[in-house]
N, C-alpha and C positions, 0 to 999 in steps of 0.2 A: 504493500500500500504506500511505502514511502516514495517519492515522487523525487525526482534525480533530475537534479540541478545541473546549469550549463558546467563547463569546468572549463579554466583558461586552457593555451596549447600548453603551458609550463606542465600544468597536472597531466594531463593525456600525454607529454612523452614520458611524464615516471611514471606512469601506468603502463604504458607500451615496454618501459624499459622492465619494471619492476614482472610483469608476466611473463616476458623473455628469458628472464633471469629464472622464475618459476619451472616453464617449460624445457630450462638446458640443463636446472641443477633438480629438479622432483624431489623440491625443496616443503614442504606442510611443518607449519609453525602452531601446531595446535597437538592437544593433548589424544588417546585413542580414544575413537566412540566403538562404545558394543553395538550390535547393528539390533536394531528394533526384533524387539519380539514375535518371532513366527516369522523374520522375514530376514534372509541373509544376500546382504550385499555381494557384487558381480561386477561391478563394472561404475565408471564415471567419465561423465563428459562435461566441457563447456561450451556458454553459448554468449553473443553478446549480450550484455543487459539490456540495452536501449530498441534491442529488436527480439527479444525471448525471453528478460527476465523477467515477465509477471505470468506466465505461466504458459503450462504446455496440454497437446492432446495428443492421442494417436489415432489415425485413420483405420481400418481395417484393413489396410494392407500394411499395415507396422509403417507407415513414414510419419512423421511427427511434425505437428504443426504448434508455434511458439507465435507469445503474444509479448509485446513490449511496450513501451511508452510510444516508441516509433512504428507502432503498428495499427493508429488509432488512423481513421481515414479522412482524411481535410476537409470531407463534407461533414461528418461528425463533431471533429471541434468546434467548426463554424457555428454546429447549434448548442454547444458548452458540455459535450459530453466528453471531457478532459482526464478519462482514465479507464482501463480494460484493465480486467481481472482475468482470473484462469479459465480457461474454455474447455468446451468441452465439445465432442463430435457423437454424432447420432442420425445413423439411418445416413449418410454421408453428410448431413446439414451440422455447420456450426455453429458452437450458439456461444456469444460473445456477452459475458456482463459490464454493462459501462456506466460509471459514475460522472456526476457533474459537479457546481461549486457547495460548496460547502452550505451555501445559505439553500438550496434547490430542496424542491418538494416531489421529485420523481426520481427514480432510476431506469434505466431502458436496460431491454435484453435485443441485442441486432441474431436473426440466422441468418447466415450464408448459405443458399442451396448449394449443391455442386456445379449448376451452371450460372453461378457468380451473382444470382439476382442475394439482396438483401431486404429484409422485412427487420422492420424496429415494432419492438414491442413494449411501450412506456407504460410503466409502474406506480401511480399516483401513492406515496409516502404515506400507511394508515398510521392513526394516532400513537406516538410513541418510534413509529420505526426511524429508524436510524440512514443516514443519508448514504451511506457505505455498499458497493456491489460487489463482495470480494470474488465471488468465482460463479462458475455454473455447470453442476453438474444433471445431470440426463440417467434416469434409470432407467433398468436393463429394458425393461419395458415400453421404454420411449414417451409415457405418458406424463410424467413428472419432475418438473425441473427444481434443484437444491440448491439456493443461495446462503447465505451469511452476511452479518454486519461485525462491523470494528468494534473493541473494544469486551467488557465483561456482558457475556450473552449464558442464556440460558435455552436457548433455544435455536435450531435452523430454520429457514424459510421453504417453505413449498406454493414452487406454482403448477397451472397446468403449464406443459411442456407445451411452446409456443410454435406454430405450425402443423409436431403433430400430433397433438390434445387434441380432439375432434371440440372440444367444448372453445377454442380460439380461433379467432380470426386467422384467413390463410394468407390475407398480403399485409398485415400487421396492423396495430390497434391498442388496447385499452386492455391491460392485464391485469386480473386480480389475482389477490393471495387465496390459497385454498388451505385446508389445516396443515400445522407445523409440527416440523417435530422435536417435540420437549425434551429436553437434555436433564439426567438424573445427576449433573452435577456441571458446575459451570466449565464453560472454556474462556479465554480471553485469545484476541487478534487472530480467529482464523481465518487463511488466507486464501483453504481450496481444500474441497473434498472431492472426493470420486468414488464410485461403487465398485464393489471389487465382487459383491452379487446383491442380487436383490434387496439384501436386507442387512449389508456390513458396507460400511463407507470405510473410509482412512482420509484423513483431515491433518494438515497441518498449521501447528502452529506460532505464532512469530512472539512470542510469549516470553519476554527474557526471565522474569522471576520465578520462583519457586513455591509460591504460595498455593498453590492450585495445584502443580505434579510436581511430583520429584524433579523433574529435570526441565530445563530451558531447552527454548522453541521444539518440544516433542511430538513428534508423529503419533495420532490419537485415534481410536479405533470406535465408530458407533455402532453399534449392532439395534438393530429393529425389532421388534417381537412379529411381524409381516410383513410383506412388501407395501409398498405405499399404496394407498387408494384413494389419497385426497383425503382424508379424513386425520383429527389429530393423530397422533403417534409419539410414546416416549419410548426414547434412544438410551441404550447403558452406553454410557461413553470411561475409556478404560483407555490409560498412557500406553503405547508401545516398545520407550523409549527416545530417546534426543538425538538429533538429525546434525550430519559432522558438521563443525565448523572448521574447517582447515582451511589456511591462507598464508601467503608470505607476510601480508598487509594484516597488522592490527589493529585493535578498535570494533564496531559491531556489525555482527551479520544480518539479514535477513532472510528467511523462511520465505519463500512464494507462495509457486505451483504445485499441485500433487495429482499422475496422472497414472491409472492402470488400465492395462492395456488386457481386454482378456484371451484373447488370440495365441499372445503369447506369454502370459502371465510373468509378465515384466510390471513392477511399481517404480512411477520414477518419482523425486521429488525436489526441491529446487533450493538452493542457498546463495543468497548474492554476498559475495564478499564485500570484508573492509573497505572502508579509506580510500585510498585514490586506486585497491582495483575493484573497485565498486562496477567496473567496467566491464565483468566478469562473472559470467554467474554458471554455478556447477550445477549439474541435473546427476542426481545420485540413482542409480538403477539397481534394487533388489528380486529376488524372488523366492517364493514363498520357501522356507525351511524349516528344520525343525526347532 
């Protein structure tokens, strides 16, 4: 959710120099992380931040589609929709969460079909909700879309799943919320969940304290008592574990995107590094173990 400021050329050549220096010496200035529960790491990549660090999805053929600050489209800011969150794909349609200013009374969800048309689906703010769109995810189902807001939440959002909910508009419109689902113990700052089946999500969170779970910004597990049906629903929500912070650069990370893929039951999840290599953001990839 943190929003990345211009930086002079001075910073972008220590940055350029400083992940050079990364890539020649496979140099991590951070302590080990145990790899989240029931799920053991395999593999990591980077991506830019400014074109991939707010989150990611995967297609059904495994190619992976990344959302960033610079991936918002110049007809969209013009009308002040000044932030995308983690995405998510369904039935080949993408579905994009975007936020606006701070003072604004709606959120929009944009899909992108596969042959490039886009439908916006603006979200009038009910009493209480919070101006914040951090992700979007899409159950297996296709019928129900999962958002979240910033900050200490007790609950996720549910709408109908825009386009193809039979109960929404098919060239975009006026979205309501339909029942949520109640968390049996709070989260703070999450940034992106995704289903991993009908009725267990993984949610990460950008959460530096410890008050709430053992461990800072951890990967967090909800499970459903059924699949969604539009109706309320409470979620046991239970830590996994803390997601690595490794970087040459010190100072604070952030948590993003969190995206499973079930094709190939790969979870990936996203950490933007320090300081000036803020520039830089790793996508961690596990898969299910013991």
């Amino acid at each position: 959710m943190r929003r990345l400021r211009p930086r002079t050329r001075t910073a972008a050549r220590a940055g350029t120099a400083l992940l050079g220096a990364a890539a020649l010496t496979a140099v991590c200035a951070a302590a080990a992380f145990a790899d989240p529960s029931g799920w053991v790491r395999t593999g990591s990549s980077t991506v830019n931040s400014l074109t991939g660090g707010e989150g990611l999805a995967t297609y059904d053929d495994g190619s992976l589609l990344y959302r960033g600050l610079a991936s918002i489209p110049l007809e969209l800011r013009v009308k002040g929709w000044n932030h995308v969150g983690d995405p998510d794909i369904a039935d080949g349609d993408v579905f994009d969460a975007y936020q606006g200013p701070d003072d604004g009374t709606s959120k929009m969800f944009a899909v992108t079909t596969p042959d490039g048309q886009r439908y916006e689906y603006t979200h009038p703010l009910d009493t209480g909700e919070k101006i914040n769109n951090s992700f979007a995810a899409v159950s297996p189902d296709n019928q129900w879309l999962v958002s979240g807001e910033w900050g200490d939440q007790d609950r996720l959002q549910v709408f109908p799943a825009p386009l193809l909910n039979p109960s929404t508009p098919k060239t975009g419109g006026t979205l309501p919320q339909a029942g949520q689902i109640s968390l049996d113990h709070p989260v703070r700052d999450i940034q992106g969940c995704d289903f991993v089946t009908d009725t267990r999500l993984v949610c990460v969170s950008d959460d530096a304290a410890t008050d709430l779970w053992p461990d800072a910004r951890p990967l967090l597990q909800v499970d459903l008592p059924h699949a969604l049906d539009g109706e309320q629903v409470t979620g046991k929500v239970s830590e996994l574990g803390p997601l690595p912070q490794e970087s040459v650069c010190t100072g604070t990370f952030e948590t993003e995107g969190v995206d499973y893929h079930p094709g190939s039951g790969v979870l990936r999840a996203q950490v933007v590094s320090p300081g000036v290599c803020m520039v830089s953001t790793t996508v961690y990839e596990y898969q299910q173990g013991g």
